[in-house]
N, CA, C and O atoms as CSV, one atom per row, in Angstrom:
chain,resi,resn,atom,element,x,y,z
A,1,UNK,N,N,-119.664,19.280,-40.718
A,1,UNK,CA,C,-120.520,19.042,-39.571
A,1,UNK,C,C,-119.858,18.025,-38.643
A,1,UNK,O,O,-119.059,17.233,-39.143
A,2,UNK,N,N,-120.118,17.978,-37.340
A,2,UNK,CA,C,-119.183,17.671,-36.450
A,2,UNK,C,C,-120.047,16.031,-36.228
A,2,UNK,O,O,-121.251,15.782,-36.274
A,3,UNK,N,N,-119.132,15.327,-36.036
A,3,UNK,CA,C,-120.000,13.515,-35.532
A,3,UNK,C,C,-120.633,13.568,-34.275
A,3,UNK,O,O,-119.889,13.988,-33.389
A,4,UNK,N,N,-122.054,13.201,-33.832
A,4,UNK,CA,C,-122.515,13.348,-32.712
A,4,UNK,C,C,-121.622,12.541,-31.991
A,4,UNK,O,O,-120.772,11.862,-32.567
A,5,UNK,N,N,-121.793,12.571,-30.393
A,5,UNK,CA,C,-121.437,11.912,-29.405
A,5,UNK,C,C,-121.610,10.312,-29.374
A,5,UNK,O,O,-122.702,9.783,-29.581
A,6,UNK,N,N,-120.323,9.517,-29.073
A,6,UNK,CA,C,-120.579,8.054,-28.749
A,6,UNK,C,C,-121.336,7.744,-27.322
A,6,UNK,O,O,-120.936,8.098,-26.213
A,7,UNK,N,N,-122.393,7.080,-27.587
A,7,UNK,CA,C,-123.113,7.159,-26.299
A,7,UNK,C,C,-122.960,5.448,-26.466
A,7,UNK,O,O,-122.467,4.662,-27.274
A,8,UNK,N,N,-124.074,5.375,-24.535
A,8,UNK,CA,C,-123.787,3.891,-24.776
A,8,UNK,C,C,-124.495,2.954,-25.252
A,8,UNK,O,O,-124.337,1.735,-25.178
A,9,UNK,N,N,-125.630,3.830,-25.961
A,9,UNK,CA,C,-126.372,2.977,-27.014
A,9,UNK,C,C,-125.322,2.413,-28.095
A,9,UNK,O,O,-125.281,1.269,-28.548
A,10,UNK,N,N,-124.567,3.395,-28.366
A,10,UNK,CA,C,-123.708,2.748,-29.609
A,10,UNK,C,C,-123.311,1.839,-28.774
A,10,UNK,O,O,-124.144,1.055,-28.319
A,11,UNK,N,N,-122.323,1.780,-28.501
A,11,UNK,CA,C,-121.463,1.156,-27.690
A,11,UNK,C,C,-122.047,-0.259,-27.445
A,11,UNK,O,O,-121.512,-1.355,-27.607
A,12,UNK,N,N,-123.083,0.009,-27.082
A,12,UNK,CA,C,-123.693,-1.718,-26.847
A,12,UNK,C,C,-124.475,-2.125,-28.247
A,12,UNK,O,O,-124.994,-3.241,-28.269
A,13,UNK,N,N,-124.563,-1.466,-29.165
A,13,UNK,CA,C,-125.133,-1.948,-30.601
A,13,UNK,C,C,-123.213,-1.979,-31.170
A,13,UNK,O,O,-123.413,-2.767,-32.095
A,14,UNK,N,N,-122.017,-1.766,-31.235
A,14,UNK,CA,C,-120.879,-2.443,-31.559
A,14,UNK,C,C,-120.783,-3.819,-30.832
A,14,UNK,O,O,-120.079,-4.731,-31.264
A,15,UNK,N,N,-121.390,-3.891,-29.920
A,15,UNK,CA,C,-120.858,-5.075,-29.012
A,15,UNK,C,C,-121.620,-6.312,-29.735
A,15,UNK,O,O,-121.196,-7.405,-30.112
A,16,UNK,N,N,-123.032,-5.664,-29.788
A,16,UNK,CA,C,-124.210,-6.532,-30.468
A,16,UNK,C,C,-123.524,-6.897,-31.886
A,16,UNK,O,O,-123.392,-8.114,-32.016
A,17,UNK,N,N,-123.093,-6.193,-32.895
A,17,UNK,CA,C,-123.028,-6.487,-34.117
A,17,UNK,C,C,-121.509,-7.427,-34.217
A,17,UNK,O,O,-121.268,-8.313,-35.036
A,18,UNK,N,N,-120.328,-6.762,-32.773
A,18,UNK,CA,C,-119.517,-7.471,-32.845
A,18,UNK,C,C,-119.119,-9.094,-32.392
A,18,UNK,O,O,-118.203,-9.865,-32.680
A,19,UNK,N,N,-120.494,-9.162,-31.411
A,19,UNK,CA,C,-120.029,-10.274,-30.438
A,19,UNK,C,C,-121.666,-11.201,-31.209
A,19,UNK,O,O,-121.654,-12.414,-31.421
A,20,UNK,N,N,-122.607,-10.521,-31.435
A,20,UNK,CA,C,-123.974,-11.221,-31.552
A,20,UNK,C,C,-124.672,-11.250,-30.682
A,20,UNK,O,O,-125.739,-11.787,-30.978
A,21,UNK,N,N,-124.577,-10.776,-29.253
A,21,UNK,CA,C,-125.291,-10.764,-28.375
A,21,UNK,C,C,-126.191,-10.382,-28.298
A,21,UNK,O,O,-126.314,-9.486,-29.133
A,22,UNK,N,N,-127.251,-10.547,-27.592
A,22,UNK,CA,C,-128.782,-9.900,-27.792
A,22,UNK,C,C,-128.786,-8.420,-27.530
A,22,UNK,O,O,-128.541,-8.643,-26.345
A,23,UNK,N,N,-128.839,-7.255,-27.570
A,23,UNK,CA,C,-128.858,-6.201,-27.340
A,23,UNK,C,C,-129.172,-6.092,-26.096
A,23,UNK,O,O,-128.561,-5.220,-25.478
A,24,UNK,N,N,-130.095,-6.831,-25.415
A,24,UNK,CA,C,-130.248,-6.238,-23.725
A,24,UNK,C,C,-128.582,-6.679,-23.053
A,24,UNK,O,O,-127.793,-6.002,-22.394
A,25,UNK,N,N,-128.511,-7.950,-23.505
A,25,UNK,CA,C,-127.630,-8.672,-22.933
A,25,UNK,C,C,-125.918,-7.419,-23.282
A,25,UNK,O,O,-125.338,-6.842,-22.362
A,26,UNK,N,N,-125.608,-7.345,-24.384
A,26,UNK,CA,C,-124.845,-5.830,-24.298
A,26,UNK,C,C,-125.002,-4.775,-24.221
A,26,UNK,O,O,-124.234,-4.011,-24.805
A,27,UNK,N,N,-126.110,-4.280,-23.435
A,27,UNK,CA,C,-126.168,-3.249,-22.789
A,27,UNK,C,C,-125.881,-3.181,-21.287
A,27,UNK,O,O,-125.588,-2.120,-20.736
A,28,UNK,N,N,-125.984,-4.447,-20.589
A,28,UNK,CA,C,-125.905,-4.561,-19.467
A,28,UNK,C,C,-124.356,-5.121,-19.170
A,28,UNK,O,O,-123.976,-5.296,-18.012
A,29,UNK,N,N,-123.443,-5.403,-20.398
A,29,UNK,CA,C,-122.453,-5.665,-20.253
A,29,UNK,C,C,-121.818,-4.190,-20.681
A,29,UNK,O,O,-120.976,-3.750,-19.899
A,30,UNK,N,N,-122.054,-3.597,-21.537
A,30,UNK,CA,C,-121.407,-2.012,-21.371
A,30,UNK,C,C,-121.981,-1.507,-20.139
A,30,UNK,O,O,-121.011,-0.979,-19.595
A,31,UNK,N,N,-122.760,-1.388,-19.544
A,31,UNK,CA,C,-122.931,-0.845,-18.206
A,31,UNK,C,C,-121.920,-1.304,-17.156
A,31,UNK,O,O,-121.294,-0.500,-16.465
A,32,UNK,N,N,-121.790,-2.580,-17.066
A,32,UNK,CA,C,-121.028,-3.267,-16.078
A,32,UNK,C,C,-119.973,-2.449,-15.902
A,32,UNK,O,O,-119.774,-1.641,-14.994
A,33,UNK,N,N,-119.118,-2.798,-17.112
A,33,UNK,CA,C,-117.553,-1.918,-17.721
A,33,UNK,C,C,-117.689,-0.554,-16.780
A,33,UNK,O,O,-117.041,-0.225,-15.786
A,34,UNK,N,N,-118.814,0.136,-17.492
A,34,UNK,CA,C,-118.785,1.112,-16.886
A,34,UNK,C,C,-119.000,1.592,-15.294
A,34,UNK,O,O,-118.422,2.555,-14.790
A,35,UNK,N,N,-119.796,0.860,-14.723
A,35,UNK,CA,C,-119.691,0.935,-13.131
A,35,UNK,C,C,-118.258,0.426,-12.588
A,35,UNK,O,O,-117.672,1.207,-11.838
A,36,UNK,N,N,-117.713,-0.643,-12.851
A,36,UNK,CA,C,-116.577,-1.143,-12.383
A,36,UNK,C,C,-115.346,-0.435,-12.607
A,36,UNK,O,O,-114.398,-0.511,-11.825
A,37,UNK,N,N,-115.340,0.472,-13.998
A,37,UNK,CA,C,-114.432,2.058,-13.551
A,37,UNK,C,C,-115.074,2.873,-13.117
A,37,UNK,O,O,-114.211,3.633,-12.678
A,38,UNK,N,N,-116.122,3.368,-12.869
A,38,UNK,CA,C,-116.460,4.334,-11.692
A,38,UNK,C,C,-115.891,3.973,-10.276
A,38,UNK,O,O,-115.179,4.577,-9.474
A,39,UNK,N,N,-116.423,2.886,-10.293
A,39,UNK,CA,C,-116.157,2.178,-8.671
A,39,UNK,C,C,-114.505,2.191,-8.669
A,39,UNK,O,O,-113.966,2.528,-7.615
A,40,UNK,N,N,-113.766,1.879,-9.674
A,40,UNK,CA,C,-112.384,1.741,-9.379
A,40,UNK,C,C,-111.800,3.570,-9.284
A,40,UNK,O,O,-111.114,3.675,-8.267
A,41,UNK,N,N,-111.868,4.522,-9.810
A,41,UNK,CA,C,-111.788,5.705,-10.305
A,41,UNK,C,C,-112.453,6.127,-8.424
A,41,UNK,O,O,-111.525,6.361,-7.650
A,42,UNK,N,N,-113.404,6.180,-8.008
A,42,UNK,CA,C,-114.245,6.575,-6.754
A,42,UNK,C,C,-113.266,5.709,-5.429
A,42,UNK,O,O,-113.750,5.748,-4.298
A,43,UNK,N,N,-112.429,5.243,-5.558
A,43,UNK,CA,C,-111.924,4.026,-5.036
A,43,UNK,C,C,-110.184,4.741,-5.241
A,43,UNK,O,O,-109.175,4.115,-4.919
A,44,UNK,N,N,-110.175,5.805,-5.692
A,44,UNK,CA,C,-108.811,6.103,-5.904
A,44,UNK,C,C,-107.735,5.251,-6.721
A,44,UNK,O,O,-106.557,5.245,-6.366
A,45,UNK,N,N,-107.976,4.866,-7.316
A,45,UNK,CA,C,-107.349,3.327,-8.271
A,45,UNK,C,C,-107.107,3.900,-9.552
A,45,UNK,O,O,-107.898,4.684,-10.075
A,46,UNK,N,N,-106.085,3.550,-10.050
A,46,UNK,CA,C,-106.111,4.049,-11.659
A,46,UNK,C,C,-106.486,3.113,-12.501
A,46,UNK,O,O,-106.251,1.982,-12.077
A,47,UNK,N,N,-106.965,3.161,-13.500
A,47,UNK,CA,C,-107.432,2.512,-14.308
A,47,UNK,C,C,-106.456,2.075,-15.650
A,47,UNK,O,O,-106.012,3.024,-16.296
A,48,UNK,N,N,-106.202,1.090,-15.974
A,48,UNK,CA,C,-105.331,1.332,-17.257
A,48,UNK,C,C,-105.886,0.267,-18.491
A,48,UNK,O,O,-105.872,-0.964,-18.485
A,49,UNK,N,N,-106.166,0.803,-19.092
A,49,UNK,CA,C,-106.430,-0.217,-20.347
A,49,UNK,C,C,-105.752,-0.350,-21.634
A,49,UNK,O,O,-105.888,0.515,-22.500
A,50,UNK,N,N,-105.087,-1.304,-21.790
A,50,UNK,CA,C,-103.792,-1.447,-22.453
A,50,UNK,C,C,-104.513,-1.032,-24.009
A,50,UNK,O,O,-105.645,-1.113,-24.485
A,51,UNK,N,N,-103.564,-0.689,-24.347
A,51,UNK,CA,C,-103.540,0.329,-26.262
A,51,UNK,C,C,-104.858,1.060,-26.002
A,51,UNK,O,O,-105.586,1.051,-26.995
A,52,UNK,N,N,-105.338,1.660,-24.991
A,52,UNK,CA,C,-105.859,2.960,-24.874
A,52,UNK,C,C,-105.684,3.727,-24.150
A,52,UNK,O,O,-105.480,4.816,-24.686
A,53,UNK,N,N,-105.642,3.742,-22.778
A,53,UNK,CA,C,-104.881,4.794,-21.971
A,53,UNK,C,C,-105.165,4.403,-20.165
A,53,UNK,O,O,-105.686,3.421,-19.636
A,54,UNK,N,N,-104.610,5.553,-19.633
A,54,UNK,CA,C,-104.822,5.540,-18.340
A,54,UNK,C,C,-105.777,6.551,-17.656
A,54,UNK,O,O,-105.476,7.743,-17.715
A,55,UNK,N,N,-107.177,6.076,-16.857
A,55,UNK,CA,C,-107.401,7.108,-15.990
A,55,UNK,C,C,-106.818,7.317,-14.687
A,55,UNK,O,O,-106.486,6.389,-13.950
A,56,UNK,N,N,-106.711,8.380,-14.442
A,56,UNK,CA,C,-106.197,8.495,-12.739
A,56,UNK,C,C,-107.158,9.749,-12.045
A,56,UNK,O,O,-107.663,10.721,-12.605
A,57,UNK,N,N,-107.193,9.426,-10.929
A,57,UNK,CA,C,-107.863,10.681,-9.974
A,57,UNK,C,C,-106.681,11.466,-9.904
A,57,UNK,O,O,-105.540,11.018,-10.014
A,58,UNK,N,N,-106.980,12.604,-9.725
A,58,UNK,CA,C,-105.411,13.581,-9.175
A,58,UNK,C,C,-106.379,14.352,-8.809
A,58,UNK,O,O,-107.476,14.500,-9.347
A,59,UNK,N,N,-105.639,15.208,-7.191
A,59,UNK,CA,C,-106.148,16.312,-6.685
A,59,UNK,C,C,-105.891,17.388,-7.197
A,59,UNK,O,O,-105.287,17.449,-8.268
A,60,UNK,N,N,-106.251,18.335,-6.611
A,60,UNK,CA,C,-106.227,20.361,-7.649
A,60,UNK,C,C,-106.362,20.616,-6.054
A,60,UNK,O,O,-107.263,20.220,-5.315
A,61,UNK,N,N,-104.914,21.592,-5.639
A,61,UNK,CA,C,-105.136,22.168,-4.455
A,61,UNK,C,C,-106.018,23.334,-5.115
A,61,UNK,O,O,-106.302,23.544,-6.295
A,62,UNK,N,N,-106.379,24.074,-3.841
A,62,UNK,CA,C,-107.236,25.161,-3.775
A,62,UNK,C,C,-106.435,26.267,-4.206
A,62,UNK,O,O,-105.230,26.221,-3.958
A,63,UNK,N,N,-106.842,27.112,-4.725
A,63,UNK,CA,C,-106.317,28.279,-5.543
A,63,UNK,C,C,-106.914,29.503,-5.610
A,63,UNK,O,O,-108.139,29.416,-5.517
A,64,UNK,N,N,-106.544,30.484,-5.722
A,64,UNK,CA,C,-107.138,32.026,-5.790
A,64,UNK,C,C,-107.700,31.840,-7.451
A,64,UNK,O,O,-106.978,31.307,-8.294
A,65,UNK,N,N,-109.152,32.385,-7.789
A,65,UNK,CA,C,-109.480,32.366,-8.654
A,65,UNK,C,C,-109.774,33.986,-8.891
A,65,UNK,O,O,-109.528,34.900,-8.103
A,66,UNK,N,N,-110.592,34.099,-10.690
A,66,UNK,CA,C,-111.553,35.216,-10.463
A,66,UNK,C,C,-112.906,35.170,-10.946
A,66,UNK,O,O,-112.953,34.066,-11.489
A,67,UNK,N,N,-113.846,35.617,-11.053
A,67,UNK,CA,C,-115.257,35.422,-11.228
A,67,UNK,C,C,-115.118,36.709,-12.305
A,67,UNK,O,O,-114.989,37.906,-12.050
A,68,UNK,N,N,-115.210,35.869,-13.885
A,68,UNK,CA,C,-114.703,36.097,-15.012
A,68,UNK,C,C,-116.290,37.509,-15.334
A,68,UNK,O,O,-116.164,38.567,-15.951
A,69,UNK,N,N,-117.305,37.096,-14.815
A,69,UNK,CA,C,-118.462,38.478,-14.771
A,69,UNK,C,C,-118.424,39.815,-13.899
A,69,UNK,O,O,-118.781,40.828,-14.500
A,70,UNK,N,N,-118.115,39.929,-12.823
A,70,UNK,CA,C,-117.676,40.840,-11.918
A,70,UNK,C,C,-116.048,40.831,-11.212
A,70,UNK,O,O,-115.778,41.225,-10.078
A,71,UNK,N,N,-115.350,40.428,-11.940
A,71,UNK,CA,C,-113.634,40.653,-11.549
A,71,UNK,C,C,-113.497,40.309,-10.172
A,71,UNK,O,O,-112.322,40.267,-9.807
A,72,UNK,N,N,-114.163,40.107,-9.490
A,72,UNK,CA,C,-113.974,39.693,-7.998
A,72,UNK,C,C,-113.254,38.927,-7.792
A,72,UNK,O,O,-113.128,38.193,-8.773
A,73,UNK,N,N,-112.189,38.449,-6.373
A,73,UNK,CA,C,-111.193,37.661,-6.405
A,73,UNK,C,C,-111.955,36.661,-5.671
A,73,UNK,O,O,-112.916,37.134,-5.063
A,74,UNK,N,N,-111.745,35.121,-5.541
A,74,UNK,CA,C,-112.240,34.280,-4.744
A,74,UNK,C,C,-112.049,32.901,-4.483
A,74,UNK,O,O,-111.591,32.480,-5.545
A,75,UNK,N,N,-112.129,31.974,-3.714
A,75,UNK,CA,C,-111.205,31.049,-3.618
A,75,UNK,C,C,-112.051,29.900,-4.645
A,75,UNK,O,O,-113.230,29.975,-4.990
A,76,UNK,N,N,-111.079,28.862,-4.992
A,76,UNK,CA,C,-111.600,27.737,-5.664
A,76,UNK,C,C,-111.374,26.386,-4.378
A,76,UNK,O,O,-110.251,26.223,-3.900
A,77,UNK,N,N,-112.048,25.881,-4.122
A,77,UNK,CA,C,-111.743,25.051,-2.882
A,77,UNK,C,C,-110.417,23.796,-3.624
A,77,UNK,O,O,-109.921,23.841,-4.750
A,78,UNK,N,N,-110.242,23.125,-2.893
A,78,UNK,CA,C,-109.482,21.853,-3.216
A,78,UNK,C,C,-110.258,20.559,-3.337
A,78,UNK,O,O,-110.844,20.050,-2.382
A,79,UNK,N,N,-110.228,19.924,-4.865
A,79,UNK,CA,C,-110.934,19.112,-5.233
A,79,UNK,C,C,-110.461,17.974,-6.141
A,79,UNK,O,O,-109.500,18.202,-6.876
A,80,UNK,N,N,-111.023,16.819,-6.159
A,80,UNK,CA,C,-110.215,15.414,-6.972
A,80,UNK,C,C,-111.384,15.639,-8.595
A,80,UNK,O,O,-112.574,15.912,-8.748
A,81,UNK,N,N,-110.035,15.294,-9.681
A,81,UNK,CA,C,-110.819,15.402,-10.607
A,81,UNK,C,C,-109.924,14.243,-11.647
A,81,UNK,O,O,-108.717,14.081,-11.468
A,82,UNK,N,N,-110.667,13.500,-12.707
A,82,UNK,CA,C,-110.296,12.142,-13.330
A,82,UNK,C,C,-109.588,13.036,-14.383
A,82,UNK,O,O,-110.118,14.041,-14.855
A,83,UNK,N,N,-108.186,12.536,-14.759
A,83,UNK,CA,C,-107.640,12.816,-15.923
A,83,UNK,C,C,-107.214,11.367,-16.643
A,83,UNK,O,O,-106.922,10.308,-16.086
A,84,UNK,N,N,-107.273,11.653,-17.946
A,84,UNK,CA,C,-106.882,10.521,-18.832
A,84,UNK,C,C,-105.470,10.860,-19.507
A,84,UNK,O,O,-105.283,11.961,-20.024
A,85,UNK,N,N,-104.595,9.975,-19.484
A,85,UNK,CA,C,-103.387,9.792,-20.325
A,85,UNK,C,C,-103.364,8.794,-21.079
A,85,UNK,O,O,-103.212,7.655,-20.637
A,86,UNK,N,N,-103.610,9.240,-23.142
A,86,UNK,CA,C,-103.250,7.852,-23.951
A,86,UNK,C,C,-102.343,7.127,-23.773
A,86,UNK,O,O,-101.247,7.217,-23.219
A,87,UNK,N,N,-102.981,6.248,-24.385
A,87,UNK,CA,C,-101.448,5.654,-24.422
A,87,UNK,C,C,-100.516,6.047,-26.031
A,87,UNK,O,O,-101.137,6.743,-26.834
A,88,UNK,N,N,-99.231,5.635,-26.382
A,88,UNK,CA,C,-98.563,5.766,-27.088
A,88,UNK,C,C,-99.430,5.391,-28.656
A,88,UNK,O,O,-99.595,6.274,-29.498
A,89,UNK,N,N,-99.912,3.990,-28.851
A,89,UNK,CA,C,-100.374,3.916,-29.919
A,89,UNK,C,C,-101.637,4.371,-30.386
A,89,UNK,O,O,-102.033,4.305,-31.549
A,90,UNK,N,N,-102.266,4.853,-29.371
A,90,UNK,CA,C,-103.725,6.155,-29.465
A,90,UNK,C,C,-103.149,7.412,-29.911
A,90,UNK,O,O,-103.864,8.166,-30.571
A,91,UNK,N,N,-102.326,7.636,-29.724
A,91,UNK,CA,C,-101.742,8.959,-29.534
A,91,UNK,C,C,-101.101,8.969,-31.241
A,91,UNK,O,O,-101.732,9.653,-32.048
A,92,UNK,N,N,-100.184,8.403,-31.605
A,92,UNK,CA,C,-99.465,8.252,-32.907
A,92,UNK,C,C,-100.953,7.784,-33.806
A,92,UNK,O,O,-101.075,8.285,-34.924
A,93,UNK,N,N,-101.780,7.072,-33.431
A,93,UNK,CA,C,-103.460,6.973,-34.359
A,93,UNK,C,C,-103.876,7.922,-34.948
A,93,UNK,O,O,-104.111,8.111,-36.141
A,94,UNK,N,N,-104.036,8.991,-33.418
A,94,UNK,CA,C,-104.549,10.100,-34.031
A,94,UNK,C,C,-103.776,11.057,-34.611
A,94,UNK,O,O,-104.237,11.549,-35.642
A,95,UNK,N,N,-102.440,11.561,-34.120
A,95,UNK,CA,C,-101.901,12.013,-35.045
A,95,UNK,C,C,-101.225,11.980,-36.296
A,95,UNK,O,O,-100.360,12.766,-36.682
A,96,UNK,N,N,-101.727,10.937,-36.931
A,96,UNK,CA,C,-101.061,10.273,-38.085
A,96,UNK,C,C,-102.358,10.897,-39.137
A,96,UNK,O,O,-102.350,10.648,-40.343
């Protein structure tokens, strides 16, 4: 059976058990984190967080697609979408 999703309840109950903080108080500090890479990511900025990885925006020109229910040909417009690159010691983690 597969592990549910890390949400940011966890996330702010690690912070709680790791740091002691009151639970409101790390929840509003995992939120922060998280707006301040949105805002950086929305902002065209890459993000890098050392021994985990990099986000970056990259564009996707527009492209001929097909509409996989009726075979029809049709365009995909041109659009920015977030990709992540590990870093080296994430990467050798998991594949070890």
């Amino acid at each position: 059976m597969a592990k549910p999703n890390l949400t940011r309840k966890d996330l702010a109950q690690a912070v709680h058990e790791k740091i002691g903080l009151p639970k409101q108080n790390s929840a509003e500090i995992v939120d922060a984190v998280f707006a301040h890479l949105k805002d950086s990511l929305v902002a065209r900025e890459p993000v890098k967080l050392v021994q985990f990885g990099t986000f970056n925006v990259r564009e996707k020109s527009a492209r001929q697609g097909r509409n996989p229910r009726t075979g029809e040909t049709m365009e995909i417009c041109k659009r920015h979408m977030v990709s992540f690159k590990p870093s080296k010691g994430l990467r050798d983690q998991i594949n070890s």
